[in-house]
BAPA-419357 format. One record per residue: residue in one letter; residue number from 1; x, y, z of N, C-alpha, C, O in turn. Coordinates in steps of 0.1 Angstrom, whole numbers, plus 2048, in hexadecimal, padded with zeros to 3 digits. Example, Ala and Ser with C-alpha at 12.3 -4.5 7.8 and 13.67 -1.06 7.14 Angstrom:
<lopas>
 residu num n_X n_Y n_Z ca_X ca_Y ca_Z c_X c_Y c_Z o_X o_Y o_Z
      A   1 884 7C7 84E  87B  7D3  84E 884 7DF 84E 88E 7DF 855
      S   2 880 7EA 847  889  7F5  847 881 800 84F 886 80B 850
</lopas>
This chain:
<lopas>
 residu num n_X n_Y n_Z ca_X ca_Y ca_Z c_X c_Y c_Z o_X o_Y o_Z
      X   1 EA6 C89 EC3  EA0  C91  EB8 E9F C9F EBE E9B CA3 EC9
      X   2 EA2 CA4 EB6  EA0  CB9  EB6 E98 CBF EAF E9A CCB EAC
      X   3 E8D CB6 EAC  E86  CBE  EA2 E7B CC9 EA8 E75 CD2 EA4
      X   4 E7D CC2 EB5  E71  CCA  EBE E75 CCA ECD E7D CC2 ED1
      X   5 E6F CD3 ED5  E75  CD7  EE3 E6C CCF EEA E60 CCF EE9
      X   6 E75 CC5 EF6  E6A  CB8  EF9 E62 CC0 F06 E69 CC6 F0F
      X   7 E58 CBF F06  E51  CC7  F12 E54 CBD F1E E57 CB2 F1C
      X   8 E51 CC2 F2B  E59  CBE  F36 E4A CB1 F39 E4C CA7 F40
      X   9 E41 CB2 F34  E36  CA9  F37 E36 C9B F30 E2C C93 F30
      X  10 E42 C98 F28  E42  C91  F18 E4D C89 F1B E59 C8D F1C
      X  11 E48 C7D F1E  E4D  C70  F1C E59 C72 F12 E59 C7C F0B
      X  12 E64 C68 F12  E6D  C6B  F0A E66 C65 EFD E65 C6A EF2
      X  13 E62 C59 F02  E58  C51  EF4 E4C C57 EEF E48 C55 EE3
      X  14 E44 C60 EF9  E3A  C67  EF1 E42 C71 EE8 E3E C74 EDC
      X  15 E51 C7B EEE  E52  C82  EE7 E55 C7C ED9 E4E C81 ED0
      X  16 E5F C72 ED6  E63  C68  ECC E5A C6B EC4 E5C C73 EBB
      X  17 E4D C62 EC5  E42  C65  EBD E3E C6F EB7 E3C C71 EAB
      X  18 E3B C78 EC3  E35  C88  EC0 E43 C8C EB3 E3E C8B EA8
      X  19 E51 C8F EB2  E5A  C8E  EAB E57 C89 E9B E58 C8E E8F
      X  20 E54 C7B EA3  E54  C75  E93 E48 C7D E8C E49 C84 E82
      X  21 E3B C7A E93  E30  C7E  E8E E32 C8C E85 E2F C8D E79
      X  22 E39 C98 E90  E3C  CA6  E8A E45 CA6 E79 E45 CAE E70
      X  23 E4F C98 E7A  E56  C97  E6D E51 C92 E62 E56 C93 E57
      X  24 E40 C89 E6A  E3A  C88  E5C E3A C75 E59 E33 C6F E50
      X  25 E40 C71 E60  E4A  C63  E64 E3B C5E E62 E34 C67 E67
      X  26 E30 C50 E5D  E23  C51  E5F E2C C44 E64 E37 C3E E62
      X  27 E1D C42 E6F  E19  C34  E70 E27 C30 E81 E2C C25 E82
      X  28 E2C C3A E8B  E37  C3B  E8C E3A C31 E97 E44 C2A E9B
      X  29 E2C C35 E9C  E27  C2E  EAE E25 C20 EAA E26 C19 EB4
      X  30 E21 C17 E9E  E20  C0E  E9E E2A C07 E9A E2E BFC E9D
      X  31 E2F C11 E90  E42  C0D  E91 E49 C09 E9C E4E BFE E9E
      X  32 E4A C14 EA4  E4E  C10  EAF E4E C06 EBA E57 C00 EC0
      X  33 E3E C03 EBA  E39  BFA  EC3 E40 BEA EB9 E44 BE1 EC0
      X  34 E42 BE9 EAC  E43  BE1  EAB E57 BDD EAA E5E BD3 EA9
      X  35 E58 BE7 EAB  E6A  BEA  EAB E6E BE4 EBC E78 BDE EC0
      X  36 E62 BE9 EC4  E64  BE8  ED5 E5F BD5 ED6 E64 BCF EDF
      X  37 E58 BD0 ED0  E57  BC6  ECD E5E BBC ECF E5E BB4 ED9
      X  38 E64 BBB EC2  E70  BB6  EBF E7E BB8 ECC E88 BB2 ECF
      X  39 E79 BC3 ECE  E8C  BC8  ED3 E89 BBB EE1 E90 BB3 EE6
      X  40 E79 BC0 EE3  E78  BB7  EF0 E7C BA7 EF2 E81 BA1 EFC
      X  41 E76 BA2 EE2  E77  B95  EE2 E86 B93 EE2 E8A B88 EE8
      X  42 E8D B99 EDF  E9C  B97  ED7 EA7 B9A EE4 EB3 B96 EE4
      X  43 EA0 BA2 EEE  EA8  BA7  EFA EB0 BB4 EF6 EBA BB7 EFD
      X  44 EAC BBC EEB  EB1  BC7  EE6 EB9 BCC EF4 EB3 BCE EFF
      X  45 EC8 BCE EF5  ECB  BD7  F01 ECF BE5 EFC ED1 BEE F04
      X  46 ED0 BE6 EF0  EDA  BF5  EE9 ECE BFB EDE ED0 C02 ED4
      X  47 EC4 BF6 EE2  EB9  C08  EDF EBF C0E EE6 EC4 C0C EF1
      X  48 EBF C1D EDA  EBE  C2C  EE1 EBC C2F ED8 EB9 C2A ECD
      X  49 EBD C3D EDB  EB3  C49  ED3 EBE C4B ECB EBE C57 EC9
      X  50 EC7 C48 EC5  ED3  C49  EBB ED0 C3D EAE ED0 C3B EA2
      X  51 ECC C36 EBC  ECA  C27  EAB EBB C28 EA3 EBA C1D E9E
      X  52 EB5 C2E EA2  EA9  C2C  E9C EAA C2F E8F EB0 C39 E8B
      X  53 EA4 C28 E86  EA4  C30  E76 E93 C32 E6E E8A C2A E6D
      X  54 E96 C41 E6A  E89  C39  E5E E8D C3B E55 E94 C44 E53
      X  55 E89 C31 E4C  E8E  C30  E3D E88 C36 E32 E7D C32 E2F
      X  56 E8F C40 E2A  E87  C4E  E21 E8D C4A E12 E99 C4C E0F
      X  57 E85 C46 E0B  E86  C4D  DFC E90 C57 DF4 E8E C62 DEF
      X  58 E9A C50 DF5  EAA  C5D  DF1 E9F C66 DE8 E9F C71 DEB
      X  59 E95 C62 DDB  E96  C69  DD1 E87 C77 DD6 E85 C83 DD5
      X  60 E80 C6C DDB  E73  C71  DDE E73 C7A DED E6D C85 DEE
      X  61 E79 C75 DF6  E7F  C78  E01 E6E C70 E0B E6C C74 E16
      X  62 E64 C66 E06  E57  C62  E0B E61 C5E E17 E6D C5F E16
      X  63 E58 C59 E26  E5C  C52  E2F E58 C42 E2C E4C C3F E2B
      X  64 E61 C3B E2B  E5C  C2F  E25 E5A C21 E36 E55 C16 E36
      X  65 E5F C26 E3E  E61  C1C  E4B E6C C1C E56 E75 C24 E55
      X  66 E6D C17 E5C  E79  C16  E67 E85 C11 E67 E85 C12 E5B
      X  67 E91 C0A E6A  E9A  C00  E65 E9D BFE E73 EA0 C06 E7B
      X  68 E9C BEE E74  EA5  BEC  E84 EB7 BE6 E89 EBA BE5 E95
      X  69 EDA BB3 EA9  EE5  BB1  EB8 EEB BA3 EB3 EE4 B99 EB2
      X  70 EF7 BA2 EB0  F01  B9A  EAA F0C B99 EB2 F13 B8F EB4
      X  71 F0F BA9 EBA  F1A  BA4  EBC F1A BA3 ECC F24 BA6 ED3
      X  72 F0E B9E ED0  F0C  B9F  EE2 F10 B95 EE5 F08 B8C EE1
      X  73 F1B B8F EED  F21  B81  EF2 F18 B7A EF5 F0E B7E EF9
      X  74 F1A B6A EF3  F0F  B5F  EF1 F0B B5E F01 EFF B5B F04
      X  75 F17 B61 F0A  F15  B62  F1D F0C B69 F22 F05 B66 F2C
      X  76 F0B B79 F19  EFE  B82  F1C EEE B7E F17 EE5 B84 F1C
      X  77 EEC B74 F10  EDD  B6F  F0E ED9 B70 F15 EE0 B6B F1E
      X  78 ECC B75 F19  EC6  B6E  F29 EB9 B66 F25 EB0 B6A F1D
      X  79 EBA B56 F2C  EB5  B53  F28 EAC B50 F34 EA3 B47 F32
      X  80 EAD B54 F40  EA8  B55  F4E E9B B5A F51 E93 B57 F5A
      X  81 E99 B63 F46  E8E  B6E  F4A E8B B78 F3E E93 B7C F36
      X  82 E7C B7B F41  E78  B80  F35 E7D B91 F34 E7A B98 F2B
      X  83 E85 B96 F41  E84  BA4  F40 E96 BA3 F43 E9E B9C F49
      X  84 E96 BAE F3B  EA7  BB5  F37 EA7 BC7 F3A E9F BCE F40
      X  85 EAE BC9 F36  EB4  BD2  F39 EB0 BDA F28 EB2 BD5 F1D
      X  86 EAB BE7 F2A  EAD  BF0  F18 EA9 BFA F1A EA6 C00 F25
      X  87 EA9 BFE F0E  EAA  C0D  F09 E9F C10 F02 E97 C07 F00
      X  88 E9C C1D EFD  E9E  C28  F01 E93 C2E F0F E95 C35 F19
      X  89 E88 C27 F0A  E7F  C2A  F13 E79 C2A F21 E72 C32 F27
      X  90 E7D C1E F24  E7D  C19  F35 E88 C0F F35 E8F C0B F2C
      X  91 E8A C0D F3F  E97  C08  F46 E99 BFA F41 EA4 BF5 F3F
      X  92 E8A BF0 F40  E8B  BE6  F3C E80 BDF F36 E74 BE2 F39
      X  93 E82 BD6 F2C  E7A  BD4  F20 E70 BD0 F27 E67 BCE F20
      X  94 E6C BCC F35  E60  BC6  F3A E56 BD5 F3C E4A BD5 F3B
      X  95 E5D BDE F3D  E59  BEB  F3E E55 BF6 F30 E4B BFE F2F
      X  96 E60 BF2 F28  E60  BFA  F1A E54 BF3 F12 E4C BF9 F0B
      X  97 E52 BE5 F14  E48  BE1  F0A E35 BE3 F0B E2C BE1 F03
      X  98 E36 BE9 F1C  E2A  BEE  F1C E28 BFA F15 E1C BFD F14
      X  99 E31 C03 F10  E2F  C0F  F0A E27 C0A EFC E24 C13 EF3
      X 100 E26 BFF EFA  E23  BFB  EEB E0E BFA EF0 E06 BF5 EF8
      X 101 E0E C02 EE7  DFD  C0A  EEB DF3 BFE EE2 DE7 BFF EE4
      X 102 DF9 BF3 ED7  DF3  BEC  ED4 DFB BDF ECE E07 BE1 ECA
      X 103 DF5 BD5 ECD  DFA  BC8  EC3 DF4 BC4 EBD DF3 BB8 EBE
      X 104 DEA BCE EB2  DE3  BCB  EAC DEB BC5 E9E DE4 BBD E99
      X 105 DF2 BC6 E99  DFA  BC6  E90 E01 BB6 E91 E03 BAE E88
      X 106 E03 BB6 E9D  E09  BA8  EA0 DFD B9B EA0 DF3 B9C EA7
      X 107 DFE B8F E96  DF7  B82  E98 DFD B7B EA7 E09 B80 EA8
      X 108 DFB B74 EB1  DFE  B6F  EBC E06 B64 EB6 E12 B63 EB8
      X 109 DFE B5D EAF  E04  B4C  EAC E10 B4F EA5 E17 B45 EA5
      X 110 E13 B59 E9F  E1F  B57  E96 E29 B58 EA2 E35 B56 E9F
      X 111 E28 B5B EB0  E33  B5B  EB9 E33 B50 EBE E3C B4E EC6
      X 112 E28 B42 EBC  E28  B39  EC3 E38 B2F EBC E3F B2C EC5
      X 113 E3C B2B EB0  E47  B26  EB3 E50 B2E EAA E56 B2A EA0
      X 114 E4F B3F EB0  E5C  B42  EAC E6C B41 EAE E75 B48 EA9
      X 115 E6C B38 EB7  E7A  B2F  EBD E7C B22 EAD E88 B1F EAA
      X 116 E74 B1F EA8  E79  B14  E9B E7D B1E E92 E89 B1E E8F
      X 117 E72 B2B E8D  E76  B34  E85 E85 B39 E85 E8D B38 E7D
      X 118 E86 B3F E95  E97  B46  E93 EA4 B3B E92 EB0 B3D E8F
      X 119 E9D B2E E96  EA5  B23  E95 EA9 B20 E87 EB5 B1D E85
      X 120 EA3 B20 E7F  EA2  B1D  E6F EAA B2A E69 EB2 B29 E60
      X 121 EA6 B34 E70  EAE  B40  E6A EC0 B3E E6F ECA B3E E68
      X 122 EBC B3E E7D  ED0  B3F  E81 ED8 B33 E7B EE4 B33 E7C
      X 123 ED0 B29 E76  ED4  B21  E6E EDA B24 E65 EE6 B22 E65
      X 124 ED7 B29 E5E  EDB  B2F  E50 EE9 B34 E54 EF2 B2F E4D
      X 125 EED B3F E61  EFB  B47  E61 F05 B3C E67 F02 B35 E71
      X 126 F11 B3A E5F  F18  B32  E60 F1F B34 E6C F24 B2B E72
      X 127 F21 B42 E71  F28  B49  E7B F22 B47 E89 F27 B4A E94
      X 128 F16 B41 E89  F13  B3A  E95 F13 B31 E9A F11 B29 E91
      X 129 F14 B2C EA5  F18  B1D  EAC F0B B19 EB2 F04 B21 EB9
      X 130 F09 B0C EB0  EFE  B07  EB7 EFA B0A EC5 EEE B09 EC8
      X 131 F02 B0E ECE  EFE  B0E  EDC EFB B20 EDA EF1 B22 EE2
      X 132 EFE B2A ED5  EF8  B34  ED4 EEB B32 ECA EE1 B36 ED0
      X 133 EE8 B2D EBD  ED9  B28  EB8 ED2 B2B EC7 ECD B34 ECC
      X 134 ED3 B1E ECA  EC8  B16  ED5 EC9 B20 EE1 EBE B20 EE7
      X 135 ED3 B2B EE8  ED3  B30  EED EC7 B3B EEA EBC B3C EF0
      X 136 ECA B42 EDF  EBF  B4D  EDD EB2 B4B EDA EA9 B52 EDF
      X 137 EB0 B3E ED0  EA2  B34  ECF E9E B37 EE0 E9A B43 EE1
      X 138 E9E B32 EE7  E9C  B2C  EF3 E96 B3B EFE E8D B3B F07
      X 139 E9F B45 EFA  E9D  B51  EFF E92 B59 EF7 E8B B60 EFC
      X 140 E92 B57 EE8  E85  B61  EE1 E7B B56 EE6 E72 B5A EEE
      X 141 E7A B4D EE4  E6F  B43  EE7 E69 B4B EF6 E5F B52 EF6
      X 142 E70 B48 F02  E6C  B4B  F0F E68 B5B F0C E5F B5C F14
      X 143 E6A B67 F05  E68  B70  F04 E59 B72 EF9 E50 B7A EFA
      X 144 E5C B6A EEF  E4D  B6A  EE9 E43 B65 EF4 E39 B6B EF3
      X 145 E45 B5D EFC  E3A  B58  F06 E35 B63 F10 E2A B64 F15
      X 146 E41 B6B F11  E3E  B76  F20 E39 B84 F12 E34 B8D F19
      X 147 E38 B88 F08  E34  B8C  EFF E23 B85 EFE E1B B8B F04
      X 148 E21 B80 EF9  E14  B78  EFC E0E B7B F07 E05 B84 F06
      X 149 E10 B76 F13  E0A  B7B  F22 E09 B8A F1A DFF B8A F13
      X 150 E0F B93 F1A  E12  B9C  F1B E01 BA8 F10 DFA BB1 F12
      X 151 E03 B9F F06  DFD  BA0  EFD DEA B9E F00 DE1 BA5 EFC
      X 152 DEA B90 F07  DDB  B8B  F0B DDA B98 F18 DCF B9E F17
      X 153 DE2 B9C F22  DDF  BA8  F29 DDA BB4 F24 DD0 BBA F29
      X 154 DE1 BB7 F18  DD7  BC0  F0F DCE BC1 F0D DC6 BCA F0F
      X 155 DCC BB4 F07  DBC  BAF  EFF DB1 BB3 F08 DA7 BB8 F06
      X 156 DB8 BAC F18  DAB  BAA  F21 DAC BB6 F29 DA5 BB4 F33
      X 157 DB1 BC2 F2A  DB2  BCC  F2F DB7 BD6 F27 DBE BD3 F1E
      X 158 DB3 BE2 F2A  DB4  BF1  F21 DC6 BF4 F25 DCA BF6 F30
      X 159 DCD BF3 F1D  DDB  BF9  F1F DDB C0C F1C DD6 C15 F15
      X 160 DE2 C0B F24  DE8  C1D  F27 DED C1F F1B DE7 C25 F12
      X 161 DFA C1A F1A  E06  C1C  F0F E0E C24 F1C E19 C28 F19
      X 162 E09 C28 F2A  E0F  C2E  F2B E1C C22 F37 E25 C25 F3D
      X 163 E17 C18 F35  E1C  C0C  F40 E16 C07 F4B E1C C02 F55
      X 164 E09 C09 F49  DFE  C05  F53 DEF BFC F4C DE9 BFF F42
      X 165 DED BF5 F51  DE1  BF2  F4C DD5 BF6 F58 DD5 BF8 F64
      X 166 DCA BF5 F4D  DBE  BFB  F56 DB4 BF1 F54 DB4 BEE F48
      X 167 DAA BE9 F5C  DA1  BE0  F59 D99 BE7 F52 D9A BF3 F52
      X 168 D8E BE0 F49  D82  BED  F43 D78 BEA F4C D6D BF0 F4B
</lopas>
């Protein structure tokens, strides 16, 4: 983004924000956090600052919201571990998802079996083969869990946003 000159003290993610905030984008940071969310659970590797969208009202031009991996070989899943490799903000989603300053927005339990949920869904695409299903099931599942941890750390300690937590 060019809408503004990123000062040398400014996070690439705070600048992001500060950005959106300046275009008017409402609600941007929780957008994001929940965009960083997902990317986490899903093993997002191709965030960047190119892919992001918010979605605008052709007629009104209002900011109406954000818009958010198919073609990642079934061999690259990891299903080993909860931390990968991404973008844009820190080097790896075990790192990017501390930048998320709250999960208040998020219910917990709805992540407890969202391994049946995406199961029922990849069902539906004919273009998938069972051993990739159960492959990705198997990996958001393990990643909703380290999400959770992730999440009760919050609760029970004051988060930075900035990738630290602090006891109260």
């Amino acid at each position: 983004m060019r809408v503004l000159k990123q000062p040398n003290h400014l996070s690439d993610y705070g600048y992001f924000i500060k950005c959106c905030s300046f275009l008017g984008i409402p609600d941007a940071e929780e957008s994001i956090g929940k965009m960083l969310a997902v990317d986490y659970l899903i093993a997002n590797d191709d965030r960047h600052l190119h892919n992001f969208g918010a979605v605008r009202n052709a007629e009104t031009l209002e900011w109406l919201g954000n818009s958010m991996w198919s073609s990642q070989p079934t061999s690259r899943i990891n299903t080993e571990n909860a931390d990968t490799p991404s973008k844009p903000f820190r080097k790896s989603h075990a790192e990017q998802i501390k930048l998320v300053t709250s999960f208040g927005w998020l219910k917990p339990e709805t992540l407890k079996d969202v391994d049946s949920l995406c199961y029922e869904v990849f069902q539906q695409n004919p273009y998938m083969d069972e051993y990739r299903r159960e492959k990705l099931c198997r990996a958001i599942a393990m990643r909703a869990e380290s999400l959770l941890e992730i999440i009760e750390q919050q609760v029970h300690g004051q988060h930075t946003g900035t990738g630290e937590m602090k006891l109260i």
